[in-house]
C-alpha positions as CSV (number, residue, x, y, z in Angstrom):
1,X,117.3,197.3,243.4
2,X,117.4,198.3,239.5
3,X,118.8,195.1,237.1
4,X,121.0,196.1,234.6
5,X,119.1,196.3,230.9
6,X,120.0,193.3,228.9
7,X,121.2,195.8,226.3
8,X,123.3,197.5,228.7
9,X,125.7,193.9,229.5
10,X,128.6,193.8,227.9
11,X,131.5,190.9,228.2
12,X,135.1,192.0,227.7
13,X,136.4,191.2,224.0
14,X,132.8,190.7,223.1
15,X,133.7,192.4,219.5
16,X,131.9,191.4,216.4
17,X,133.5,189.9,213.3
18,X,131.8,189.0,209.7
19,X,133.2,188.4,206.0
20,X,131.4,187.7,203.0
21,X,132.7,186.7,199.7
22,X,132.1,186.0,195.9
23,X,135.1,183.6,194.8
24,X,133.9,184.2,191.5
25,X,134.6,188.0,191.9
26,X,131.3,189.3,191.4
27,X,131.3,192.6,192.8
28,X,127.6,193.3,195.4
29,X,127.2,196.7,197.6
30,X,128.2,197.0,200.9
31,X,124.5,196.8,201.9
32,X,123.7,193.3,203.0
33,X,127.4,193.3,205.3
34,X,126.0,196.2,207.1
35,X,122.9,194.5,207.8
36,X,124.6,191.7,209.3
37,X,127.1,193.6,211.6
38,X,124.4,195.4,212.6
39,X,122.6,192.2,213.8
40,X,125.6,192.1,216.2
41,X,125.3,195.6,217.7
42,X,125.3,194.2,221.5
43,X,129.2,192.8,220.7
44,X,130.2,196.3,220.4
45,X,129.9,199.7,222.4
46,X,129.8,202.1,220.0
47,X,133.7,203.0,220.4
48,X,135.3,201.6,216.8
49,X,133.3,200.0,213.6
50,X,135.1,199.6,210.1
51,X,134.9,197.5,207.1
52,X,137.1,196.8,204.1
53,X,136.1,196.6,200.7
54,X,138.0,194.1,197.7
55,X,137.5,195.2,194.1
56,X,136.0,198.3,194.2
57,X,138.1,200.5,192.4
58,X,137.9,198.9,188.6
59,X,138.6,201.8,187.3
60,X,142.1,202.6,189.2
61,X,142.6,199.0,189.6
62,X,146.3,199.6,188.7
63,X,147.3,202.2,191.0
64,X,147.9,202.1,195.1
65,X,144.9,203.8,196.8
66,X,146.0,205.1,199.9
67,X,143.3,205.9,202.5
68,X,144.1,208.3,204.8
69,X,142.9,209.9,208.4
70,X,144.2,213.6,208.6
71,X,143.9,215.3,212.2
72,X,144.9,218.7,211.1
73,X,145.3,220.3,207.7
74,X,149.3,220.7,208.3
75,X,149.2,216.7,208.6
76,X,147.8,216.7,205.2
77,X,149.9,219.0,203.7
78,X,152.8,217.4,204.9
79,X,151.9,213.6,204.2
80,X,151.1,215.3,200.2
81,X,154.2,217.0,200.0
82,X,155.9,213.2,201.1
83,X,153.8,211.6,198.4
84,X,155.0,213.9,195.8
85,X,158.9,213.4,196.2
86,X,157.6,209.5,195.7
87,X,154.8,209.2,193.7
88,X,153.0,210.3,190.6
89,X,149.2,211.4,191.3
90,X,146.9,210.0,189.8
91,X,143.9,211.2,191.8
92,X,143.7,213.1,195.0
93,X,139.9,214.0,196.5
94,X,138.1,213.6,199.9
95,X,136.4,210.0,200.1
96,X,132.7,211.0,200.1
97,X,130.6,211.2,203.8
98,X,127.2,211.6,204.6
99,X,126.4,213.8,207.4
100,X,125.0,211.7,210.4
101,X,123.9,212.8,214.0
102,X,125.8,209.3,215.2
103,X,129.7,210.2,213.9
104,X,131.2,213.3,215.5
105,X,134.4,214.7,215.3
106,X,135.3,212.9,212.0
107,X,139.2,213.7,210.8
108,X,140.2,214.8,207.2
109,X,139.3,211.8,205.5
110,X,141.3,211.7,202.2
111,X,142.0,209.1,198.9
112,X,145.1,208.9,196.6
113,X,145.6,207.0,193.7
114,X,149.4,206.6,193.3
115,X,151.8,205.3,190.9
116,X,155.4,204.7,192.4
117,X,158.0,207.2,190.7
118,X,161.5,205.1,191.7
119,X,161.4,202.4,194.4
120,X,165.2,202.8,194.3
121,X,167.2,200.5,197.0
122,X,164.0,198.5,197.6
123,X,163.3,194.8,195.7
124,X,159.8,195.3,195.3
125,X,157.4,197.9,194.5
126,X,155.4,196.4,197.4
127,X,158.4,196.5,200.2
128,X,158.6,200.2,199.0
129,X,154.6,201.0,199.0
130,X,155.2,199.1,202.8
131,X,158.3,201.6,203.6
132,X,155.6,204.6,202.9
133,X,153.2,203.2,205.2
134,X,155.9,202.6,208.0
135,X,157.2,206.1,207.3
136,X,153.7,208.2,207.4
137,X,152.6,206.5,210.4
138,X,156.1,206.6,212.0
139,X,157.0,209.9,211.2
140,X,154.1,212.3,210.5
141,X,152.6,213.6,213.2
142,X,148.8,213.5,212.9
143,X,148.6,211.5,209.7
144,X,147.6,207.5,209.8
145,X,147.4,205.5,206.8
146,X,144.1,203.1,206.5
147,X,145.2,201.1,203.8
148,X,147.4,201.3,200.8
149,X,146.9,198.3,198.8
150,X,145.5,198.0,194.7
151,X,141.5,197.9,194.1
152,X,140.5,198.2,197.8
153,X,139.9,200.4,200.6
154,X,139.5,200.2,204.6
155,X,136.3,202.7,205.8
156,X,136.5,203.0,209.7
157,X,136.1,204.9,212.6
158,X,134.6,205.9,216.0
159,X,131.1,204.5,216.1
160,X,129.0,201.6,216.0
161,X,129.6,199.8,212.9
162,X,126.4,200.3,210.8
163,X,126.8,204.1,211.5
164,X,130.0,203.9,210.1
165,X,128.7,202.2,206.8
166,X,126.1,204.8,206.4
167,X,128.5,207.5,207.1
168,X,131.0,206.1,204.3
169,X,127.9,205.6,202.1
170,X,129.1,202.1,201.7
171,X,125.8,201.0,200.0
172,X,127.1,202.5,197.0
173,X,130.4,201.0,196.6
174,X,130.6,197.4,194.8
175,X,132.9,194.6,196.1
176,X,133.9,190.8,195.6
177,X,135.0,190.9,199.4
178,X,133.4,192.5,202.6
179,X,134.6,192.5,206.2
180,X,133.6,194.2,209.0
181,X,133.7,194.9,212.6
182,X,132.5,196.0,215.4
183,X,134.6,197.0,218.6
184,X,134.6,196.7,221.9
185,X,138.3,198.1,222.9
186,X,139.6,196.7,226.5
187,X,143.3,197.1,226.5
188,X,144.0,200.5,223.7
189,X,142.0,203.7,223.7
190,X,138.9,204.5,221.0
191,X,140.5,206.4,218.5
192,X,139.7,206.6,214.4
193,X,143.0,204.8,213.4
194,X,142.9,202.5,215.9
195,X,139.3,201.0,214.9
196,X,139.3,197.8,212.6
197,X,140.6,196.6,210.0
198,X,143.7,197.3,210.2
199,X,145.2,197.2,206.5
200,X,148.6,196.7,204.7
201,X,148.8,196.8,201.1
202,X,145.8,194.9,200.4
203,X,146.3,192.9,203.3
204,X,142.9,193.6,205.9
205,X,142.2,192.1,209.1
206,X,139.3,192.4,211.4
207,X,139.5,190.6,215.0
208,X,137.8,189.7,218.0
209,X,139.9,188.7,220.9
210,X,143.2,189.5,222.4
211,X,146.8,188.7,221.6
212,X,149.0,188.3,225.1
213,X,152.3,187.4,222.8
214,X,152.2,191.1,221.3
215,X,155.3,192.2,222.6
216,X,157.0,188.9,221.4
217,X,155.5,189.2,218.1
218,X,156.2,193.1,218.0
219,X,160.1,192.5,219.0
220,X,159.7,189.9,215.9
221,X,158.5,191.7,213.2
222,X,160.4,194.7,214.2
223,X,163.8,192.6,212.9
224,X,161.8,192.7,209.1
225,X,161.6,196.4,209.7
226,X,158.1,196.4,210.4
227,X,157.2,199.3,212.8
228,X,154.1,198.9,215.1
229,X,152.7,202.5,215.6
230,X,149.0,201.8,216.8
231,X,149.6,200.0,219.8
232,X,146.9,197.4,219.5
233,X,147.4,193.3,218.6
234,X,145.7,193.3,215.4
235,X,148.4,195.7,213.7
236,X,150.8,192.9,214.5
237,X,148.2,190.0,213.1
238,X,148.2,192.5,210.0
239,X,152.2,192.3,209.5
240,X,152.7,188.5,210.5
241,X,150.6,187.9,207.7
242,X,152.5,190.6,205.0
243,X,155.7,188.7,206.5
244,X,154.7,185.1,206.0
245,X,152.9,185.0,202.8
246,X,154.0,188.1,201.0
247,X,157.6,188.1,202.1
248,X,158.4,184.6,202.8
249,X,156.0,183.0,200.0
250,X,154.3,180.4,202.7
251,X,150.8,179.3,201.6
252,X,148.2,180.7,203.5
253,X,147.8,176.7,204.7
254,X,151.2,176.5,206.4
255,X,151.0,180.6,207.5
256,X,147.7,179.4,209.1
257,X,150.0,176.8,211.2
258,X,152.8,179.4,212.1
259,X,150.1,181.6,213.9
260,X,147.6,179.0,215.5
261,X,150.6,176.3,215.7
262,X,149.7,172.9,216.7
263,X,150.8,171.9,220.3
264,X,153.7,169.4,220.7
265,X,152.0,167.0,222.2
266,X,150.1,166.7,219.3
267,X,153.3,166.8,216.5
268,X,154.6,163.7,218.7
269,X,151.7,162.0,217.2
270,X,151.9,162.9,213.9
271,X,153.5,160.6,210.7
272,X,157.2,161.3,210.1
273,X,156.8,163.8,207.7
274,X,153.8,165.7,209.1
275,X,155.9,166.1,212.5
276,X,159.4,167.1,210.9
277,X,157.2,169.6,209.2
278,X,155.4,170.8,212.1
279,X,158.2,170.8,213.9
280,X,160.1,172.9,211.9
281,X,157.4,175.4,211.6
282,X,157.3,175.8,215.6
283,X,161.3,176.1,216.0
284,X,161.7,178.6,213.1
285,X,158.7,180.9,214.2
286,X,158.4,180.1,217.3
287,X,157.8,184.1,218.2
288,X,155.3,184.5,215.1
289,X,152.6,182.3,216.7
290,X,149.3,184.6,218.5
291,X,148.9,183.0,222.2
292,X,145.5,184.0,223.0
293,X,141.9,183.8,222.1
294,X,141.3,185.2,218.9
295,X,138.9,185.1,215.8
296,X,140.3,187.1,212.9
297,X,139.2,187.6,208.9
298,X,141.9,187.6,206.9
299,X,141.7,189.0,203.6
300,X,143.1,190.1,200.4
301,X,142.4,190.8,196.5
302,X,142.9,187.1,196.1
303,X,141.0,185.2,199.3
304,X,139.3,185.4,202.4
305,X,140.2,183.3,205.6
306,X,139.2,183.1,209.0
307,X,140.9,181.4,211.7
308,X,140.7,181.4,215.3
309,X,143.4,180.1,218.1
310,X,144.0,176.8,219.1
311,X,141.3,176.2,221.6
312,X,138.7,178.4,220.2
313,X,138.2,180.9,223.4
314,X,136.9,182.9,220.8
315,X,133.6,182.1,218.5
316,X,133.5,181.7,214.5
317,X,131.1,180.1,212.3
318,X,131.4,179.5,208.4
319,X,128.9,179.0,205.8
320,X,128.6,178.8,202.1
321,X,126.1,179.4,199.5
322,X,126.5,179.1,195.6
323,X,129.7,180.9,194.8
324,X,129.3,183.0,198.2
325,X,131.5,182.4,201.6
326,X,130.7,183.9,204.6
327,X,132.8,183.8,208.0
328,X,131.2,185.3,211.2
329,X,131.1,185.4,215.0
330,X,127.5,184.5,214.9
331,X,125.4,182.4,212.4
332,X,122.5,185.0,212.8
333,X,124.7,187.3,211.2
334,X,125.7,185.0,208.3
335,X,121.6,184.6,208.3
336,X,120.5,188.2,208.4
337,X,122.7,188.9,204.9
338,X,121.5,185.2,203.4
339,X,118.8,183.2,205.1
340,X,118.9,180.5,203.2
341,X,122.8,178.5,203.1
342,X,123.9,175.2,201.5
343,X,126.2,174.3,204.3
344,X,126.7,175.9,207.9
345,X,129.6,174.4,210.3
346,X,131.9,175.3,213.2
347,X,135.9,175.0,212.3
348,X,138.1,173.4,214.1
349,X,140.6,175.1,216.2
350,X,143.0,176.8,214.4
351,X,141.7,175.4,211.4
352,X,141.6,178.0,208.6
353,X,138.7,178.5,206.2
354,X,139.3,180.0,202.7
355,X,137.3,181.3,200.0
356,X,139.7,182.1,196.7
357,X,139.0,184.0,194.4
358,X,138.6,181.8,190.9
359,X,139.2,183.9,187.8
Protein backbone atom coordinates (compact mmCIF):
# COMPACT_ATOMS: atom_id res chain seq x y z
CA UNK A 1 0.00 0.00 0.00
CA UNK A 2 1.21 3.71 -1.09
CA UNK A 3 1.25 6.30 2.25
CA UNK A 4 -0.05 9.46 1.56
CA UNK A 5 2.99 12.22 0.98
CA UNK A 6 3.31 14.34 4.04
CA UNK A 7 2.74 17.33 1.69
CA UNK A 8 -0.29 15.89 0.44
CA UNK A 9 -2.20 15.78 4.42
CA UNK A 10 -4.35 18.35 4.88
CA UNK A 11 -6.62 18.93 8.22
CA UNK A 12 -9.93 20.75 7.73
CA UNK A 13 -9.73 24.69 8.66
CA UNK A 14 -5.98 24.24 8.57
CA UNK A 15 -5.76 27.97 6.91
CA UNK A 16 -2.86 30.15 7.57
CA UNK A 17 -3.01 33.62 9.26
CA UNK A 18 -0.03 36.33 9.71
CA UNK A 19 0.09 40.19 10.46
CA UNK A 20 2.98 42.37 10.85
CA UNK A 21 3.10 45.91 11.97
CA UNK A 22 5.10 49.16 12.50
CA UNK A 23 3.09 51.24 15.25
CA UNK A 24 5.30 53.87 14.45
CA UNK A 25 3.88 53.85 10.80
CA UNK A 26 6.86 53.24 9.01
CA UNK A 27 5.85 52.05 5.74
CA UNK A 28 8.21 48.38 4.54
CA UNK A 29 7.31 46.23 1.09
CA UNK A 30 5.18 43.56 1.11
CA UNK A 31 8.23 41.28 0.73
CA UNK A 32 9.08 39.85 4.06
CA UNK A 33 4.95 39.02 4.72
CA UNK A 34 5.08 36.91 1.67
CA UNK A 35 7.99 35.09 2.84
CA UNK A 36 6.28 34.27 5.91
CA UNK A 37 2.96 33.06 4.53
CA UNK A 38 4.77 31.23 2.27
CA UNK A 39 6.47 29.32 5.25
CA UNK A 40 2.90 28.10 5.80
CA UNK A 41 2.03 26.73 2.41
CA UNK A 42 0.94 23.16 3.85
CA UNK A 43 -2.18 25.25 5.82
CA UNK A 44 -3.51 26.02 2.51
CA UNK A 45 -4.47 24.13 -0.82
CA UNK A 46 -3.98 26.42 -3.24
CA UNK A 47 -7.81 27.48 -3.51
CA UNK A 48 -7.80 31.43 -1.91
CA UNK A 49 -4.52 33.57 -0.77
CA UNK A 50 -4.90 37.45 -0.16
CA UNK A 51 -3.28 40.14 1.86
CA UNK A 52 -4.14 43.67 2.76
CA UNK A 53 -1.96 46.56 2.78
CA UNK A 54 -2.28 49.86 5.44
CA UNK A 55 -0.75 53.17 4.26
CA UNK A 56 0.16 52.62 0.91
CA UNK A 57 -1.57 55.14 -1.00
CA UNK A 58 0.32 58.57 0.49
CA UNK A 59 -0.39 60.13 -2.26
CA UNK A 60 -4.37 59.56 -2.41
CA UNK A 61 -4.45 59.27 1.24
CA UNK A 62 -7.62 61.44 1.16
CA UNK A 63 -9.78 59.77 -1.18
CA UNK A 64 -11.76 56.16 -0.93
CA UNK A 65 -9.88 53.54 -2.96
CA UNK A 66 -12.15 51.08 -4.05
CA UNK A 67 -10.76 47.68 -5.19
CA UNK A 68 -12.73 45.99 -7.39
CA UNK A 69 -13.09 42.23 -9.07
CA UNK A 70 -15.05 42.61 -12.54
CA UNK A 71 -16.30 39.23 -14.18
CA UNK A 72 -17.28 40.76 -17.36
CA UNK A 73 -16.74 44.13 -18.94
CA UNK A 74 -20.76 44.97 -18.72
CA UNK A 75 -20.10 44.52 -14.79
CA UNK A 76 -17.60 47.25 -15.04
CA UNK A 77 -19.36 49.44 -17.08
CA UNK A 78 -22.19 49.32 -14.97
CA UNK A 79 -20.48 49.47 -11.42
CA UNK A 80 -18.60 52.94 -13.29
CA UNK A 81 -21.70 54.32 -14.45
CA UNK A 82 -23.08 53.77 -10.44
CA UNK A 83 -19.84 55.46 -9.19
CA UNK A 84 -20.44 58.43 -11.39
CA UNK A 85 -24.11 59.45 -10.23
CA UNK A 86 -22.13 59.29 -6.55
CA UNK A 87 -18.77 60.20 -6.77
CA UNK A 88 -16.14 62.48 -8.22
CA UNK A 89 -13.08 60.49 -9.98
CA UNK A 90 -10.23 61.05 -9.00
CA UNK A 91 -8.39 58.16 -10.53
CA UNK A 92 -9.58 55.11 -12.39
CA UNK A 93 -6.82 52.49 -13.91
CA UNK A 94 -6.28 48.56 -13.66
CA UNK A 95 -4.20 47.63 -10.40
CA UNK A 96 -0.95 46.42 -11.97
CA UNK A 97 -0.34 42.18 -12.45
CA UNK A 98 2.44 40.32 -13.37
CA UNK A 99 1.83 37.41 -15.62
CA UNK A 100 2.35 34.04 -13.75
CA UNK A 101 1.89 30.34 -14.89
CA UNK A 102 0.33 29.79 -11.16
CA UNK A 103 -2.93 32.43 -11.43
CA UNK A 104 -5.37 31.57 -14.20
CA UNK A 105 -8.53 32.93 -15.03
CA UNK A 106 -7.89 36.33 -13.19
CA UNK A 107 -11.14 38.80 -13.39
CA UNK A 108 -10.96 42.54 -14.42
CA UNK A 109 -9.05 43.76 -11.57
CA UNK A 110 -9.71 47.53 -11.23
CA UNK A 111 -8.79 50.70 -8.70
CA UNK A 112 -10.85 53.99 -8.01
CA UNK A 113 -9.98 56.79 -6.12
CA UNK A 114 -13.19 58.49 -5.11
CA UNK A 115 -14.42 61.58 -3.53
CA UNK A 116 -18.14 61.37 -2.29
CA UNK A 117 -20.28 64.01 -4.39
CA UNK A 118 -23.59 64.26 -1.69
CA UNK A 119 -24.04 61.55 1.03
CA UNK A 120 -27.53 63.00 1.18
CA UNK A 121 -29.90 61.14 3.87
CA UNK A 122 -26.90 59.39 5.37
CA UNK A 123 -25.01 60.77 8.83
CA UNK A 124 -21.76 59.89 7.79
CA UNK A 125 -19.60 59.90 4.84
CA UNK A 126 -18.62 56.44 6.04
CA UNK A 127 -22.36 54.89 6.50
CA UNK A 128 -22.69 56.15 2.83
CA UNK A 129 -19.11 54.80 1.41
CA UNK A 130 -20.79 51.38 3.39
CA UNK A 131 -24.25 51.83 1.50
CA UNK A 132 -21.99 51.65 -1.94
CA UNK A 133 -20.39 48.63 -0.92
CA UNK A 134 -23.75 46.94 0.16
CA UNK A 135 -25.33 48.18 -3.03
CA UNK A 136 -22.47 46.92 -5.68
CA UNK A 137 -22.27 43.64 -4.12
CA UNK A 138 -26.02 43.36 -3.65
CA UNK A 139 -27.09 44.56 -6.69
CA UNK A 140 -24.54 44.30 -9.64
CA UNK A 141 -24.42 41.28 -11.03
CA UNK A 142 -20.77 40.22 -11.62
CA UNK A 143 -19.09 43.05 -9.70
CA UNK A 144 -17.55 42.43 -5.95
CA UNK A 145 -16.03 45.14 -4.08
CA UNK A 146 -12.48 44.20 -2.24
CA UNK A 147 -12.24 47.01 -0.17
CA UNK A 148 -13.16 50.60 -0.09
CA UNK A 149 -11.55 52.17 2.79
CA UNK A 150 -8.75 55.47 2.78
CA UNK A 151 -4.85 54.67 2.16
CA UNK A 152 -5.26 50.87 1.81
CA UNK A 153 -6.08 48.05 -0.34
CA UNK A 154 -7.06 44.25 -0.17
CA UNK A 155 -4.98 42.08 -3.07
CA UNK A 156 -6.55 38.48 -3.33
CA UNK A 157 -7.58 35.75 -5.20
CA UNK A 158 -7.59 32.02 -6.33
CA UNK A 159 -4.09 30.68 -5.55
CA UNK A 160 -1.69 29.89 -2.98
CA UNK A 161 -0.89 32.98 -1.22
CA UNK A 162 2.76 33.83 -2.29
CA UNK A 163 1.52 33.39 -5.91
CA UNK A 164 -0.90 35.80 -5.20
CA UNK A 165 1.75 38.39 -3.79
CA UNK A 166 3.86 37.92 -6.86
CA UNK A 167 1.02 38.27 -9.11
CA UNK A 168 -0.14 41.67 -7.35
CA UNK A 169 3.62 42.59 -7.40
CA UNK A 170 3.18 43.34 -3.82
CA UNK A 171 7.04 43.65 -3.32
CA UNK A 172 6.68 47.04 -4.62
CA UNK A 173 3.99 48.48 -2.59
CA UNK A 174 5.02 50.17 0.97
CA UNK A 175 2.89 49.60 4.15
CA UNK A 176 2.80 50.33 7.98
CA UNK A 177 0.39 47.16 8.14
CA UNK A 178 0.45 43.67 6.42
CA UNK A 179 -1.94 40.74 6.65
CA UNK A 180 -2.29 37.82 4.91
CA UNK A 181 -3.77 34.44 4.28
CA UNK A 182 -3.87 31.47 3.11
CA UNK A 183 -7.05 29.28 2.47
CA UNK A 184 -8.20 26.17 2.89
CA UNK A 185 -12.16 26.61 2.10
CA UNK A 186 -14.41 23.69 3.81
CA UNK A 187 -17.90 24.97 4.01
CA UNK A 188 -18.05 27.92 0.70
CA UNK A 189 -16.72 27.33 -2.82
CA UNK A 190 -13.08 28.82 -4.10
CA UNK A 191 -13.91 31.78 -5.78
CA UNK A 192 -11.80 35.38 -6.25
CA UNK A 193 -14.18 37.40 -3.96
CA UNK A 194 -14.63 34.90 -1.61
CA UNK A 195 -10.70 34.60 -0.75
CA UNK A 196 -9.40 36.56 2.38
CA UNK A 197 -9.43 39.43 3.66
CA UNK A 198 -12.47 40.31 3.52
CA UNK A 199 -12.57 44.31 3.77
CA UNK A 200 -14.97 47.25 4.77
CA UNK A 201 -13.91 50.64 4.63
CA UNK A 202 -10.54 50.15 6.02
CA UNK A 203 -11.75 47.58 8.10
CA UNK A 204 -9.65 44.00 6.92
CA UNK A 205 -9.91 40.65 8.37
CA UNK A 206 -8.05 37.45 7.70
CA UNK A 207 -9.25 34.18 9.58
CA UNK A 208 -8.65 30.75 10.20
CA UNK A 209 -11.47 28.69 11.61
CA UNK A 210 -15.16 28.47 11.39
CA UNK A 211 -18.07 30.49 12.74
CA UNK A 212 -21.23 27.98 13.59
CA UNK A 213 -23.29 31.26 15.00
CA UNK A 214 -23.28 32.79 11.31
CA UNK A 215 -26.77 32.71 10.67
CA UNK A 216 -27.39 34.27 14.21
CA UNK A 217 -24.86 36.85 13.62
CA UNK A 218 -26.09 37.37 9.88
CA UNK A 219 -29.91 37.79 11.09
CA UNK A 220 -28.07 40.48 13.55
CA UNK A 221 -26.27 42.57 11.48
CA UNK A 222 -28.88 42.46 8.84
CA UNK A 223 -31.22 44.74 11.45
CA UNK A 224 -28.09 47.63 10.93
CA UNK A 225 -28.66 47.11 7.27
CA UNK A 226 -25.66 45.25 6.72
CA UNK A 227 -26.13 42.77 3.75
CA UNK A 228 -24.04 39.50 3.72
CA UNK A 229 -23.54 38.71 0.01
CA UNK A 230 -20.41 36.23 0.08
CA UNK A 231 -21.81 33.58 2.01
CA UNK A 232 -18.77 32.79 4.15
CA UNK A 233 -18.25 33.72 8.24
CA UNK A 234 -15.57 36.08 7.92
CA UNK A 235 -17.78 38.67 5.89
CA UNK A 236 -19.82 38.69 9.15
CA UNK A 237 -16.56 38.96 11.49
CA UNK A 238 -15.79 42.00 8.93
CA UNK A 239 -19.26 43.87 9.85
CA UNK A 240 -19.51 42.90 13.64
CA UNK A 241 -16.41 44.82 13.86
CA UNK A 242 -17.66 48.03 11.43
CA UNK A 243 -20.87 47.73 13.90
CA UNK A 244 -19.15 47.68 17.24
CA UNK A 245 -16.33 50.11 16.98
CA UNK A 246 -17.24 52.24 14.02
CA UNK A 247 -20.94 52.49 14.71
CA UNK A 248 -21.36 51.96 18.21
CA UNK A 249 -17.89 53.68 19.38
CA UNK A 250 -16.93 50.51 21.70
CA UNK A 251 -13.12 50.29 22.18
CA UNK A 252 -11.63 47.61 20.43
CA UNK A 253 -11.06 46.20 24.42
CA UNK A 254 -14.78 45.79 25.13
CA UNK A 255 -15.62 44.86 21.10
CA UNK A 256 -12.95 42.12 21.85
CA UNK A 257 -15.40 40.88 24.82
CA UNK A 258 -18.69 41.17 22.71
CA UNK A 259 -17.22 38.64 20.14
CA UNK A 260 -15.04 36.08 22.31
CA UNK A 261 -17.45 36.86 25.48
CA UNK A 262 -16.41 35.53 28.67
CA UNK A 263 -18.55 32.47 29.91
CA UNK A 264 -20.99 33.03 32.86
CA UNK A 265 -19.56 30.92 35.04
CA UNK A 266 -16.77 33.03 34.95
CA UNK A 267 -18.72 36.72 35.29
CA UNK A 268 -20.21 35.02 38.61
CA UNK A 269 -16.66 35.38 39.79
CA UNK A 270 -15.89 38.59 38.86
CA UNK A 271 -15.82 41.97 41.33
CA UNK A 272 -19.08 43.93 41.23
CA UNK A 273 -18.34 46.15 38.69
CA UNK A 274 -16.35 43.79 36.32
CA UNK A 275 -19.50 41.41 36.36
CA UNK A 276 -22.41 44.18 35.88
CA UNK A 277 -20.15 45.05 33.03
CA UNK A 278 -19.67 41.78 31.56
CA UNK A 279 -22.96 41.05 32.08
CA UNK A 280 -24.34 43.72 30.26
CA UNK A 281 -22.13 43.14 27.39
CA UNK A 282 -23.54 39.34 27.09
CA UNK A 283 -27.40 40.39 27.47
CA UNK A 284 -27.11 43.37 24.95
CA UNK A 285 -25.14 41.37 22.24
CA UNK A 286 -25.76 38.33 23.03
CA UNK A 287 -26.25 37.40 18.98
CA UNK A 288 -22.89 39.44 18.14
CA UNK A 289 -20.60 36.84 19.86
CA UNK A 290 -18.62 34.13 17.12
CA UNK A 291 -19.23 30.45 18.72
CA UNK A 292 -16.58 28.50 17.26
CA UNK A 293 -12.95 28.12 16.82
CA UNK A 294 -11.42 30.91 15.30
CA UNK A 295 -8.16 32.97 14.89
CA UNK A 296 -8.72 36.29 13.10
CA UNK A 297 -6.33 39.63 12.29
CA UNK A 298 -8.09 42.46 12.73
CA UNK A 299 -6.98 45.50 11.19
CA UNK A 300 -7.30 49.01 10.33
CA UNK A 301 -5.33 52.48 9.43
CA UNK A 302 -5.13 52.88 13.17
CA UNK A 303 -4.22 49.18 14.75
CA UNK A 304 -3.76 45.64 14.34
CA UNK A 305 -5.36 42.88 16.63
CA UNK A 306 -5.70 39.34 16.73
CA UNK A 307 -7.92 37.43 18.75
CA UNK A 308 -8.97 33.98 18.86
CA UNK A 309 -12.21 32.24 20.63
CA UNK A 310 -12.70 31.38 23.98
CA UNK A 311 -10.92 28.07 24.20
CA UNK A 312 -8.42 28.54 21.57
CA UNK A 313 -9.56 25.44 19.06
CA UNK A 314 -7.66 27.46 16.89
CA UNK A 315 -3.71 28.47 17.04
CA UNK A 316 -2.12 32.16 17.32
CA UNK A 317 1.13 33.33 18.52
CA UNK A 318 2.34 36.98 19.01
CA UNK A 319 5.59 38.57 19.11
CA UNK A 320 7.26 41.93 19.16
CA UNK A 321 10.41 43.46 18.02
CA UNK A 322 11.47 47.22 18.31
CA UNK A 323 8.50 49.14 17.09
CA UNK A 324 7.31 45.95 14.99
CA UNK A 325 4.16 43.58 16.01
CA UNK A 326 3.61 40.53 14.46
CA UNK A 327 0.43 38.05 14.98
CA UNK A 328 0.60 34.50 13.37
CA UNK A 329 -0.70 30.93 13.27
CA UNK A 330 2.77 29.80 13.60
CA UNK A 331 5.95 31.24 15.32
CA UNK A 332 8.11 29.95 12.30
CA UNK A 333 6.24 32.36 10.29
CA UNK A 334 6.69 35.29 12.64
CA UNK A 335 10.53 33.88 12.41
CA UNK A 336 10.99 33.45 8.63
CA UNK A 337 10.12 37.59 8.29
CA UNK A 338 12.28 38.43 11.69
CA UNK A 339 14.54 35.83 13.22
CA UNK A 340 15.49 37.55 15.91
CA UNK A 341 12.25 38.95 18.49
CA UNK A 342 12.35 40.70 21.91
CA UNK A 343 9.33 38.80 23.20
CA UNK A 344 7.36 35.73 21.77
CA UNK A 345 4.07 34.42 23.78
CA UNK A 346 0.82 32.54 23.39
CA UNK A 347 -2.47 34.84 24.33
CA UNK A 348 -4.87 33.83 26.29
CA UNK A 349 -8.24 32.85 25.01
CA UNK A 350 -10.08 35.44 23.68
CA UNK A 351 -7.57 37.67 24.82
CA UNK A 352 -6.89 40.44 22.20
CA UNK A 353 -3.42 41.67 21.12
CA UNK A 354 -3.04 45.17 19.65
CA UNK A 355 -0.42 47.05 18.04
CA UNK A 356 -1.55 50.99 17.58
CA UNK A 357 -0.40 53.00 15.46
CA UNK A 358 1.58 56.00 17.56
CA UNK A 359 1.72 59.26 15.50
Amino acid sequence: MQLMADRDYKISSACGVLGIMNENGRRFSGENIMKGIALMRERSNGLGGGFAAHGIYPDYKDYYAFHMLFETEIAKNITEEYFKLHYKFIKSEPIPTRQIPEIKNSPLIWRYFLEPKNIGVFETESDFVVSTVMHINQNIKDAFVASSGKNMGVFKGVGYPEDIGRFFRLEEYGAYIWTAHGRFPTNTVAWWGGAHPFGLLDWTVVHNGEISSYGINKRYLENYGYKCSFFTDTEVITYLFDLLIRKHELPIEMAAKVVAATFWSEIDRLPEKQKELHETLRIIYSSALLNGPFAVILANNNMMVGINDRIKLRPLVAARKDDFVFVSSEESAIRETEPVLDEVWTPKGGEPVIGRLKI
